[in-house]
Short mmCIF file of the C-alpha atoms (twelve columns), coordinates in Angstrom:
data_MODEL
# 
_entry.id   MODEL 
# 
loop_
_atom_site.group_PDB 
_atom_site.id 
_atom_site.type_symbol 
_atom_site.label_atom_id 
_atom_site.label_alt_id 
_atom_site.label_comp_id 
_atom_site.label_asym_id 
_atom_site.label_seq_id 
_atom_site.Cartn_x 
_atom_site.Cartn_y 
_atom_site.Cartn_z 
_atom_site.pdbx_PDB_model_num 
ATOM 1   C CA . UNK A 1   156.404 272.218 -51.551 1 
ATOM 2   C CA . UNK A 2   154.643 272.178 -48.313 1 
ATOM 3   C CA . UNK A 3   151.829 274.478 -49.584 1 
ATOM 4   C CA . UNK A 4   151.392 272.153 -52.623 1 
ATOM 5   C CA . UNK A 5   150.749 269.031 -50.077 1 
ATOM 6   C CA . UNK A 6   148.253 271.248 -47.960 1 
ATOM 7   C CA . UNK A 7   146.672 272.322 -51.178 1 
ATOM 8   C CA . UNK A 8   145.743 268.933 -52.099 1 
ATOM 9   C CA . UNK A 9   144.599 267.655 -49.080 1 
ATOM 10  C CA . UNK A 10  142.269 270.258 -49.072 1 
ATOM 11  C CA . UNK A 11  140.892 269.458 -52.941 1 
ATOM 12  C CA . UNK A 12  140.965 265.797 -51.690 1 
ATOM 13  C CA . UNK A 13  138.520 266.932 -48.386 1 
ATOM 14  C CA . UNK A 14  136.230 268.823 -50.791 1 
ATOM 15  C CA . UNK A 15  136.011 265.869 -53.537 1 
ATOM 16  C CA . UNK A 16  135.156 263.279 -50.771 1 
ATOM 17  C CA . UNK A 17  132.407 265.665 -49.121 1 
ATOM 18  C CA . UNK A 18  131.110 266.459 -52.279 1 
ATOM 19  C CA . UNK A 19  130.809 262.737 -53.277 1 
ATOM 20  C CA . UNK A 20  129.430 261.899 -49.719 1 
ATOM 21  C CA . UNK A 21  126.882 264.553 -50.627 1 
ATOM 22  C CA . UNK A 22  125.792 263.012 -53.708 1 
ATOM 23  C CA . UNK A 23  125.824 259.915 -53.397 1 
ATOM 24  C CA . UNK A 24  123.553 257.560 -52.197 1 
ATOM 25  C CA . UNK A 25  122.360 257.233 -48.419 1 
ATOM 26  C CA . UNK A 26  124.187 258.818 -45.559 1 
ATOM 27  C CA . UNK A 27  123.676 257.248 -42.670 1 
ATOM 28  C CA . UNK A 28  122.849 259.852 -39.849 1 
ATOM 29  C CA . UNK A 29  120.724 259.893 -36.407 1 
ATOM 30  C CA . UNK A 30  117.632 261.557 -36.605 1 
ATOM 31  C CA . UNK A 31  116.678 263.505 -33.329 1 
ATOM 32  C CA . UNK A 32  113.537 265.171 -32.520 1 
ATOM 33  C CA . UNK A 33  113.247 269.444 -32.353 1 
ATOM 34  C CA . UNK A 34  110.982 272.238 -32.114 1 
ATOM 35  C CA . UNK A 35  110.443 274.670 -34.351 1 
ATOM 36  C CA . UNK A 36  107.720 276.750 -32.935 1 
ATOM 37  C CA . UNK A 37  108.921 280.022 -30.828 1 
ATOM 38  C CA . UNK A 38  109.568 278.734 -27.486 1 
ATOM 39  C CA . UNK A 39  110.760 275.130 -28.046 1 
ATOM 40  C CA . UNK A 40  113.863 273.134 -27.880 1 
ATOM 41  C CA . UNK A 41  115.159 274.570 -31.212 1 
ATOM 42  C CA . UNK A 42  115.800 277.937 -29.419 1 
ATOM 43  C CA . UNK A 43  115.897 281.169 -31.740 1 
ATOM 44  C CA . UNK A 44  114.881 281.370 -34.757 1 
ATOM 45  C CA . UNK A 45  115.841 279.376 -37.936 1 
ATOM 46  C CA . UNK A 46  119.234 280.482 -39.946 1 
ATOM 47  C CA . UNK A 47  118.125 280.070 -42.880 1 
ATOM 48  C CA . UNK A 48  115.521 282.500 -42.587 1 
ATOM 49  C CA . UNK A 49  115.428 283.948 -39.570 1 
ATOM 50  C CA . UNK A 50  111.961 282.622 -38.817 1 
ATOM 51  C CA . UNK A 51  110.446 280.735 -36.634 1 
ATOM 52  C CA . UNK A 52  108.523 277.250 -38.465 1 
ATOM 53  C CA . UNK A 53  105.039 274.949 -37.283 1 
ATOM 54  C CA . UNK A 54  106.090 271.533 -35.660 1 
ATOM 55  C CA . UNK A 55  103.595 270.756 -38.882 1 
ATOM 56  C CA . UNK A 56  105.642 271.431 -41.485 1 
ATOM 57  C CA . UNK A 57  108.581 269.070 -43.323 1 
ATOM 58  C CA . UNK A 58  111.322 270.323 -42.073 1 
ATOM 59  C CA . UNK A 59  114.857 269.925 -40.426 1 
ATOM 60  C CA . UNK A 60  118.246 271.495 -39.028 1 
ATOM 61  C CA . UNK A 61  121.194 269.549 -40.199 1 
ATOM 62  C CA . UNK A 62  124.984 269.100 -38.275 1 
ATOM 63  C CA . UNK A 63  127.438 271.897 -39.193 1 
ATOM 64  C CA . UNK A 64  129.459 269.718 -41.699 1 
ATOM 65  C CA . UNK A 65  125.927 269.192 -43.642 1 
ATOM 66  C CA . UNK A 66  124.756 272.308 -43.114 1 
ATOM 67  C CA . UNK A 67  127.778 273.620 -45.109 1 
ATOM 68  C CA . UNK A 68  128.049 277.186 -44.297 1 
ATOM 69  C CA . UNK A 69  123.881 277.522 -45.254 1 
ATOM 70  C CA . UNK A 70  124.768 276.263 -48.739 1 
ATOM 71  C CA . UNK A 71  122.089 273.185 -47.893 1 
ATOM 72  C CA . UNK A 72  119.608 276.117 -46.886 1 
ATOM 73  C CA . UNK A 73  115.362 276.094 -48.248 1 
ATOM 74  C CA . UNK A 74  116.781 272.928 -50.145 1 
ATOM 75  C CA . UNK A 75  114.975 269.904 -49.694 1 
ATOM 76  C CA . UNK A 76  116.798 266.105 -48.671 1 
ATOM 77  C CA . UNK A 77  115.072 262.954 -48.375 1 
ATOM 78  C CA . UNK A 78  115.049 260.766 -44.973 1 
ATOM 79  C CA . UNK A 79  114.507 257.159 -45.145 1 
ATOM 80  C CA . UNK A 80  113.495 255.421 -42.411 1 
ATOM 81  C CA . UNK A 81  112.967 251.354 -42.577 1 
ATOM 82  C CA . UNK A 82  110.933 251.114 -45.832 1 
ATOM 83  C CA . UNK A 83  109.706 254.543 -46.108 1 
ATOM 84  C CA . UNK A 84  110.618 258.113 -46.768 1 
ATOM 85  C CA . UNK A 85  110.178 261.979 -46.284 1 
ATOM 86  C CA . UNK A 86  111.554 264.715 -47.915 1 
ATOM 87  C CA . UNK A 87  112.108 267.648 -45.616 1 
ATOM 88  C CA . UNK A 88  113.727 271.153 -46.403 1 
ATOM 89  C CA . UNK A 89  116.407 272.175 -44.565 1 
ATOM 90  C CA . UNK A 90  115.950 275.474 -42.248 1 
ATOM 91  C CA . UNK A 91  118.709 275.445 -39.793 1 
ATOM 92  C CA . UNK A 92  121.682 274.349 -38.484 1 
ATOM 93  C CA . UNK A 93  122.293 271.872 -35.814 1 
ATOM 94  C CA . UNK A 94  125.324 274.199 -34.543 1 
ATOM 95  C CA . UNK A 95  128.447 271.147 -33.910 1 
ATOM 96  C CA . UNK A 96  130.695 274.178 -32.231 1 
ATOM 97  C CA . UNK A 97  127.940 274.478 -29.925 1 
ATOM 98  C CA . UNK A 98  127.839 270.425 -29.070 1 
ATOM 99  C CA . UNK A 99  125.578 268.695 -31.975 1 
ATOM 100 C CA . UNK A 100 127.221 265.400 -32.917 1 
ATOM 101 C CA . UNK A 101 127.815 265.438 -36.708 1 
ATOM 102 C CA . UNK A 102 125.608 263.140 -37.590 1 
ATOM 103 C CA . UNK A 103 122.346 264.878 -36.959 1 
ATOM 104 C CA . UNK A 104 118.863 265.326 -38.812 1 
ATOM 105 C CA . UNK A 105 117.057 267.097 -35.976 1 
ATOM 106 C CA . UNK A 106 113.685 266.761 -37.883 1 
ATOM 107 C CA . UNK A 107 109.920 268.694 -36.537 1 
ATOM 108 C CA . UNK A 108 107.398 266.147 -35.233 1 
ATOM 109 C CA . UNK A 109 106.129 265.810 -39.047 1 
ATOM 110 C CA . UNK A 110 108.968 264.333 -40.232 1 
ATOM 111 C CA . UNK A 111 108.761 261.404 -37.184 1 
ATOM 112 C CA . UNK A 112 104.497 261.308 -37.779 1 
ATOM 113 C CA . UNK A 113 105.222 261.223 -41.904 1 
ATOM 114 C CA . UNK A 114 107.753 258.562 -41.158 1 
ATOM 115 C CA . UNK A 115 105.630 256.594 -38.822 1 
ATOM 116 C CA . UNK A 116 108.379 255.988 -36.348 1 
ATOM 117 C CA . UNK A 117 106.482 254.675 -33.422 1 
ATOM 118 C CA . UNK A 118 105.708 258.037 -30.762 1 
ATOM 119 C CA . UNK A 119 107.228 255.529 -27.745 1 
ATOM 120 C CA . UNK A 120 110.367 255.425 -30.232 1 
ATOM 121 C CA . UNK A 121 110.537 259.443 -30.754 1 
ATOM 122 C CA . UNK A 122 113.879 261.541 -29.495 1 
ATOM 123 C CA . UNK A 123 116.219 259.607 -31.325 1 
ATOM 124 C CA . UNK A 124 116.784 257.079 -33.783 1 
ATOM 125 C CA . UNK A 125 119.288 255.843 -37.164 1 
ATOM 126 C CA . UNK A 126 117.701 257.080 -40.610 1 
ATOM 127 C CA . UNK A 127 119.948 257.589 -43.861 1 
ATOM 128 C CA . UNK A 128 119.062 260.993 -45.992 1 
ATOM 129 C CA . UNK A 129 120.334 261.977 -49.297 1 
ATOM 130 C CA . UNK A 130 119.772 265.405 -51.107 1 
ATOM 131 C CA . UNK A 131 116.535 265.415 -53.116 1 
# 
């Protein structure tokens, strides 16, 4: 009976993250990283192992968004007052390594596409959803 009651709190975990995935805005903090070889993102991307421009549209999610890479070379959209960006997803912002888990850690496009103001950059609330 016990391992009937852990079964369905499991299935009841995956349903709700699945519908938080799907549906509508999630509200999130958007943080600022590098990309390039060198910068604050560190190694290379996971999804790839690559290194990506500052240029390009992309971001590195928290673990629990991330989902195991399952989010990986897919694209989400970020909405930020009354505009939006959609980004792909390269990386993850590792939350066993000390990311909150409410992170978009976007490249410096995705805060110039946005228009956040650059005295504003580093951190700041946006919603995303997947594209």
């Amino acid at each position: 009976m016990k391992q009937c009651a852990v079964f369905f709190l499991i299935l009841v975990t995956l349903f709700e993250s699945s519908m938080l995935a799907h549906s509508g805005h999630i509200k999130a903090t958007m943080t600022i990283n590098g990309f390039q070889k060198g910068e604050s993102g560190g190694g290379p991307s996971e999804c790839d192992g690559k290194y990506h421009s500052d240029n390009t549209l992309i971001v590195a999610l928290s673990s629990r968004w991330y989902n195991h890479g399952k989010r990986c070379e897919k694209f989400i959209n970020i909405y930020y007052k009354d505009r939006h960006v959609k980004a792909k997803v390269v990386d993850e912002c590792d939350s066993s390594q000390g990311c909150p888990n409410d992170i978009v850690d976007a490249s410096k496009a995705v805060w110039k596409a946005l228009r956040v103001p650059k005295s504003q950059w580093g951190e700041t609330k946006v919603t995303w959803s997947d594209a």
